[in-house]
BAFI-3210 file (N, C-alpha, C; in Angstrom, 3 decimals, decimal comma, padded with zeros to 6 digits):
// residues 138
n [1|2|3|4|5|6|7|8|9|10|11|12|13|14|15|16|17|18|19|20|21|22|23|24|25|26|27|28|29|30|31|32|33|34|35|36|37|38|39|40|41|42|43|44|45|46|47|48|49|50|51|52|53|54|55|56|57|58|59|60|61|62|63|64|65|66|67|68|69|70|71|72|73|74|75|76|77|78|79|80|81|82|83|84|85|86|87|88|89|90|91|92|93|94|95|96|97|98|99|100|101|102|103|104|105|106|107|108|109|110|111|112|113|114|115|116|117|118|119|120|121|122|123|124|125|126|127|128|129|130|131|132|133|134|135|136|137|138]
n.u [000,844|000,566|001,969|000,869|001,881|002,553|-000,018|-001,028|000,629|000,464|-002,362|-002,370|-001,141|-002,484|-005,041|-003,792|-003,526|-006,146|-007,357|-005,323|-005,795|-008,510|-008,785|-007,360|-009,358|-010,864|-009,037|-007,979|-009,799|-010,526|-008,934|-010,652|-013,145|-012,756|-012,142|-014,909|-017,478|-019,647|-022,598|-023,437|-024,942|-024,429|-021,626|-019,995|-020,889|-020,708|-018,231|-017,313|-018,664|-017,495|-014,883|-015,226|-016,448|-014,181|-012,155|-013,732|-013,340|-011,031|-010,292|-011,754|-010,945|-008,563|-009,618|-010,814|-013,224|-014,362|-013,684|-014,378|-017,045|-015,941|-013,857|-016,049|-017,754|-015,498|-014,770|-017,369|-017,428|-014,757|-015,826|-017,607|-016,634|-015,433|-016,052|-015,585|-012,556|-012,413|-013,751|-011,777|-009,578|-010,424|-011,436|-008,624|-007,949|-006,396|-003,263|-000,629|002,506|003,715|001,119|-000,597|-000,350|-001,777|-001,376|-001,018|-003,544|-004,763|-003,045|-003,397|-006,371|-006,385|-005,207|-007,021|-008,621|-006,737|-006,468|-009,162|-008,806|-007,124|-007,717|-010,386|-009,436|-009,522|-011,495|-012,799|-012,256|-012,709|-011,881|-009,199|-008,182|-009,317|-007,681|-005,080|-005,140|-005,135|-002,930|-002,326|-001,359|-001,519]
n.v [-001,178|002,377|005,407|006,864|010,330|010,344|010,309|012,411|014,502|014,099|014,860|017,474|018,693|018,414|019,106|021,951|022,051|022,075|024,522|025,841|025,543|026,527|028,883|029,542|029,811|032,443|034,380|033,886|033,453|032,813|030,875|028,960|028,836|028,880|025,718|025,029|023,233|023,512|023,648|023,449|025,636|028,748|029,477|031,204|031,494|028,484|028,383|029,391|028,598|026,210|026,645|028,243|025,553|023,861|025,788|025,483|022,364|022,148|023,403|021,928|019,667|020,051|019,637|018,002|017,305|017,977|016,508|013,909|014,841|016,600|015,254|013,794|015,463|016,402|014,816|014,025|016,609|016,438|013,949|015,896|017,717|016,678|015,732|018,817|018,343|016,234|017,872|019,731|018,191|017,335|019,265|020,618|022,856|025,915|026,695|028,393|026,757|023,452|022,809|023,471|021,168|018,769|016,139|016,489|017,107|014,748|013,075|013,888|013,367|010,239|010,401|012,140|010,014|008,722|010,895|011,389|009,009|009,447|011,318|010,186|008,271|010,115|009,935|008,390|005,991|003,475|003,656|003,849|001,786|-000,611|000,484|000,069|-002,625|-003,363|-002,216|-000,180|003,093|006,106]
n.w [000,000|-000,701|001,080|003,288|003,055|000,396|-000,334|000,476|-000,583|-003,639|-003,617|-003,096|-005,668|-007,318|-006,184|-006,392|-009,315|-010,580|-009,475|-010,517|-013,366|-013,469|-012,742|-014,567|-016,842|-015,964|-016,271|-019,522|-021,192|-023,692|-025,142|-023,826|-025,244|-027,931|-027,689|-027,773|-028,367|-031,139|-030,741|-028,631|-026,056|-024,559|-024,272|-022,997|-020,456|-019,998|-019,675|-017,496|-015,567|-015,380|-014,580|-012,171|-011,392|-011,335|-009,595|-006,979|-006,805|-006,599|-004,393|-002,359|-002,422|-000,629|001,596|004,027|005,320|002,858|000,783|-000,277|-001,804|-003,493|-004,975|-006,357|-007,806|-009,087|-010,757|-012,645|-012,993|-015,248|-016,930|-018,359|-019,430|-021,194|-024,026|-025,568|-025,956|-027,553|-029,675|-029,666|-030,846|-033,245|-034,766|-034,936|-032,949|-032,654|-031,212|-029,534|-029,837|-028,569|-027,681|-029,333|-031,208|-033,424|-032,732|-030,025|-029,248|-029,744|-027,610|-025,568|-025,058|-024,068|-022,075|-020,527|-018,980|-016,927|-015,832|-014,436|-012,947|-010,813|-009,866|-008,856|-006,776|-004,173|-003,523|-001,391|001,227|000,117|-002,858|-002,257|-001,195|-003,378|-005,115|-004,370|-004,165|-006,601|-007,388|-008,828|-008,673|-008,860]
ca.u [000,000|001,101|001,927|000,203|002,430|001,895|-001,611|-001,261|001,411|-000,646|-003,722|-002,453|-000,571|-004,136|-005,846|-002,978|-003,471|-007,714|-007,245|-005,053|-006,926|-010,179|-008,403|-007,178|-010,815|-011,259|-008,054|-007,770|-011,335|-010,605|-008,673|-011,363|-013,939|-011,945|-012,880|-016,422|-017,878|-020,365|-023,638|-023,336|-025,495|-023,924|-020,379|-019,219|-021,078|-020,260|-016,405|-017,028|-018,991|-016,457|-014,052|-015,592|-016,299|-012,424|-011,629|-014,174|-013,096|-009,547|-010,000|-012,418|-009,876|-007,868|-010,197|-011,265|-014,788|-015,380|-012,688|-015,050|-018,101|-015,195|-013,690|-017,233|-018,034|-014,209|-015,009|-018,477|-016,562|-014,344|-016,603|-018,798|-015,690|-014,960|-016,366|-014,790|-011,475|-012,639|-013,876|-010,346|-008,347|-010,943|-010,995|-006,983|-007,899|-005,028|-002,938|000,899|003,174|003,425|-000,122|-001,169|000,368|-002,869|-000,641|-001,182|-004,952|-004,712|-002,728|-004,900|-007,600|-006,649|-004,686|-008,277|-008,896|-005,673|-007,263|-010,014|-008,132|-006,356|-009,091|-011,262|-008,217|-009,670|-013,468|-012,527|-010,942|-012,751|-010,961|-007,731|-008,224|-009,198|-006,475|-003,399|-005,463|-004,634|-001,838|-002,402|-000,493|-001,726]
ca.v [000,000|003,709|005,788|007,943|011,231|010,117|010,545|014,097|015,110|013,969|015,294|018,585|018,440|017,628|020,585|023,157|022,141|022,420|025,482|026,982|025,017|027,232|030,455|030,393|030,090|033,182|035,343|033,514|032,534|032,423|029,392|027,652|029,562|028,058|024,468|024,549|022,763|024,752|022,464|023,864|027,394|029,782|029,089|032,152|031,090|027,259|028,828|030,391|027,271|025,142|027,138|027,910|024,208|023,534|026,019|024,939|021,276|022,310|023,640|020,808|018,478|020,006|019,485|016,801|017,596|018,052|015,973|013,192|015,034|017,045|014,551|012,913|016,543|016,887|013,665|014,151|017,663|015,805|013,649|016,967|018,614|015,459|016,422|019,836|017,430|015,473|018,405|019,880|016,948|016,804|020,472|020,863|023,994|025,907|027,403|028,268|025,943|022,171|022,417|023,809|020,605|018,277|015,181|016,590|016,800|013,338|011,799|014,479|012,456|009,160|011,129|012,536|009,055|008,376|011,818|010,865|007,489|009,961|011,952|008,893|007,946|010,794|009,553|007,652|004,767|002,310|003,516|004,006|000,242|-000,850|000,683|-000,201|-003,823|-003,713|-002,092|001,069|003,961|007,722]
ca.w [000,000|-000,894|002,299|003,742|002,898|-001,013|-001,045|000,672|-001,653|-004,882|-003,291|-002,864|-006,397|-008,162|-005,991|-007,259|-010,890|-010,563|-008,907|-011,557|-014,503|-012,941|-012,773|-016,532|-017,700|-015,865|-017,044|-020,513|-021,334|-024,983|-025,021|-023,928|-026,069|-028,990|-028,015|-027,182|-029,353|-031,424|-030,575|-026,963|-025,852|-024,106|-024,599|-022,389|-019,364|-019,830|-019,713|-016,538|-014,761|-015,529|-014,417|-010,715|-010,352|-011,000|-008,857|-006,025|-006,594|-006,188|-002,499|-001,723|-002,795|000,483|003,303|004,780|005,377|001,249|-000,152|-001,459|-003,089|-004,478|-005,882|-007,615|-008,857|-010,755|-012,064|-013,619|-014,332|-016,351|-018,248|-018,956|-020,555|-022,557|-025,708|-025,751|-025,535|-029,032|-030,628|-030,224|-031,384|-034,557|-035,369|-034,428|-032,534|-032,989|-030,047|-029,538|-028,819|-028,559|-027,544|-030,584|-032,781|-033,734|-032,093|-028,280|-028,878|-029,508|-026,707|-024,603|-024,606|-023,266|-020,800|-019,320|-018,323|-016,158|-014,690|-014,204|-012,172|-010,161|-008,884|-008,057|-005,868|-003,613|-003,167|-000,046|001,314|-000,834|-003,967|-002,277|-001,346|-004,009|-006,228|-003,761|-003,909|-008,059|-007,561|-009,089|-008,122|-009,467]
c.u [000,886|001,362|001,104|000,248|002,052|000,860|-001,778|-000,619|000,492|-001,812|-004,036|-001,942|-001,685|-004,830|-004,954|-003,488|-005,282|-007,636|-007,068|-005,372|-008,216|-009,632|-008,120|-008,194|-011,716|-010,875|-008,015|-009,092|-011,218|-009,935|-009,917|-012,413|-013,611|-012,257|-014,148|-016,916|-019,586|-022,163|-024,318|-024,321|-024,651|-022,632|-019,584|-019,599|-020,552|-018,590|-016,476|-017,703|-018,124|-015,759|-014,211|-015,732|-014,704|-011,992|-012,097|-013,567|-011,635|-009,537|-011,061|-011,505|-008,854|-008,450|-010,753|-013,027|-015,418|-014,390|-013,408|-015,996|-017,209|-014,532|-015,007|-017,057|-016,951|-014,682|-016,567|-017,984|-015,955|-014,887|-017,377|-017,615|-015,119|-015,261|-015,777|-013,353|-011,495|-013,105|-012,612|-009,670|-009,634|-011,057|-009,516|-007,126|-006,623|-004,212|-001,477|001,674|003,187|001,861|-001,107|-000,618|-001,377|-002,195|-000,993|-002,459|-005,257|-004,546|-003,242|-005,784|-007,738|-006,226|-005,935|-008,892|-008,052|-006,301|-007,713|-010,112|-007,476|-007,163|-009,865|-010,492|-008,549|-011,487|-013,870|-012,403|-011,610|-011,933|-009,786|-007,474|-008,008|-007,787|-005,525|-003,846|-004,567|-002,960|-001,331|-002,316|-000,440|-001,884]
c.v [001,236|004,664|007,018|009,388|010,892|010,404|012,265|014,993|015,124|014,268|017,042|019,181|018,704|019,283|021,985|022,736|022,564|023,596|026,826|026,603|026,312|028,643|030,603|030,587|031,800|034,310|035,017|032,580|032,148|031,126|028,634|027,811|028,746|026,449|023,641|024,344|023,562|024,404|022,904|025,278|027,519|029,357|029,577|031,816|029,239|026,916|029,020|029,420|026,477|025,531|027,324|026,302|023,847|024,086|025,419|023,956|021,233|022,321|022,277|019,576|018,704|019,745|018,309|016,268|017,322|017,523|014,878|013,562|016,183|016,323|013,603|014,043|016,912|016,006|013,973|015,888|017,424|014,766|014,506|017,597|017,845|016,198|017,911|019,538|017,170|016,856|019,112|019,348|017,216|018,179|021,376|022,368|024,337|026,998|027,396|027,519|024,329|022,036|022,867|022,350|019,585|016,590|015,197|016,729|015,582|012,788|013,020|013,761|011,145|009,737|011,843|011,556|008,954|009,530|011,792|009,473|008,538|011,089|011,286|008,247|009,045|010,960|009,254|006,613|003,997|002,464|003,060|002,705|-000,399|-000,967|000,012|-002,242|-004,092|-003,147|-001,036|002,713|005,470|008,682]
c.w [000,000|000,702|002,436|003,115|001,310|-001,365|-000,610|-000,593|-002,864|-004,498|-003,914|-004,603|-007,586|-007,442|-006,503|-008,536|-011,169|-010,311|-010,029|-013,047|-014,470|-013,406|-013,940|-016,889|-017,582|-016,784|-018,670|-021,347|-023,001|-025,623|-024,794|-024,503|-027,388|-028,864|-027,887|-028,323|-029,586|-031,101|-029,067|-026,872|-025,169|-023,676|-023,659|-021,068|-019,015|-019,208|-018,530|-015,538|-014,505|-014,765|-012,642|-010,335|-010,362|-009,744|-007,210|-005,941|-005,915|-004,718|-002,121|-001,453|-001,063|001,817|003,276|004,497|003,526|000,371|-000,906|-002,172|-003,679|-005,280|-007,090|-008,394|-009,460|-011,476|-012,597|-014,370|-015,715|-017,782|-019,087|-020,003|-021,767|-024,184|-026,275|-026,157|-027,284|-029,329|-031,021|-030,518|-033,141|-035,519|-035,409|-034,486|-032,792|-031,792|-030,339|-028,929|-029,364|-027,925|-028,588|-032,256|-032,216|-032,615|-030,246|-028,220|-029,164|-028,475|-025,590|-024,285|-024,121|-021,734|-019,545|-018,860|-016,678|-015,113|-013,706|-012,169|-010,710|-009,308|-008,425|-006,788|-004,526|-002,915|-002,115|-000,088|000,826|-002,013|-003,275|-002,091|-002,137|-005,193|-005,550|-003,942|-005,468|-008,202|-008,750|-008,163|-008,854|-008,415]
res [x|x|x|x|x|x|x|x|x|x|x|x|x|x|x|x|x|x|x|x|x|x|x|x|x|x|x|x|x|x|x|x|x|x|x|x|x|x|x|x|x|x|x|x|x|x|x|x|x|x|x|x|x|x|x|x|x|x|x|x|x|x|x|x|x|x|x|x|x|x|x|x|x|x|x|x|x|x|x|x|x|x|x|x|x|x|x|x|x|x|x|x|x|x|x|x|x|x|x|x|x|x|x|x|x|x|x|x|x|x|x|x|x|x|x|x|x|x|x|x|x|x|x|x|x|x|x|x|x|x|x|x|x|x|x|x|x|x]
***
């Protein structure tokens, strides 16, 4: 089984990156304006939902008290943003950088699984069980 200090570290690791995931949507909303898929209403508020639940989930992720229905609500976060995910790998949004090559919106998207794995790891001690039972380590 993983120690103790491991799961704080990667806890806290996971709530920094939600945190500042949330806050770009605020400062840099057009990035994610760019992959909302066009099928969607209100594109500008969907940006800005998202973006508070990240950040909420983020600090939930640190306390005690709201660390497991923060962790369900990233994860149904994450499946909700899925399709935003595939529509940028299929329209090769285009951004600067190595995140602008059509190749990283590809291996993007299995990668929001492993996520996914790694935030469920935070539900309570049945996952963490479970996983250290398989022997999975995120």
């Amino acid at each position: 089984m993983i120690a103790r200090g491991h799961l704080s570290v990667g806890r806290i690791v996971l709530a920094v990156l939600f945190i500042f995931a949330g806050l770009l949507h605020f400062l840099s909303p057009g990035q994610y304006l760019r992959i909302m898929p066009p099928f969607l209403p209100w594109p500008a508020a969907l940006v800005a939902i998202s973006g508070a639940a990240e950040i909420l989930g983020g600090i939930g992720l640190l306390t005690a008290r709201w660390r497991s229905p923060a962790a369900y609500g990233l994860i149904l976060l994450l499946i909700a943003v899925y399709p935003a995910n595939i529509y940028m790998a299929i329209e090769h949004s285009r951004f600067h950088g190595w995140a602008g090559q059509p190749w990283f919106h590809w291996v993007r998207l299995p990668l929001q699984f492993l996520l996914i794995a790694w935030v469920w790891r935070y539900t309570g001690p049945q996952a963490r069980q479970w996983m250290a039972a398989k022997d999975v380590y995120i």
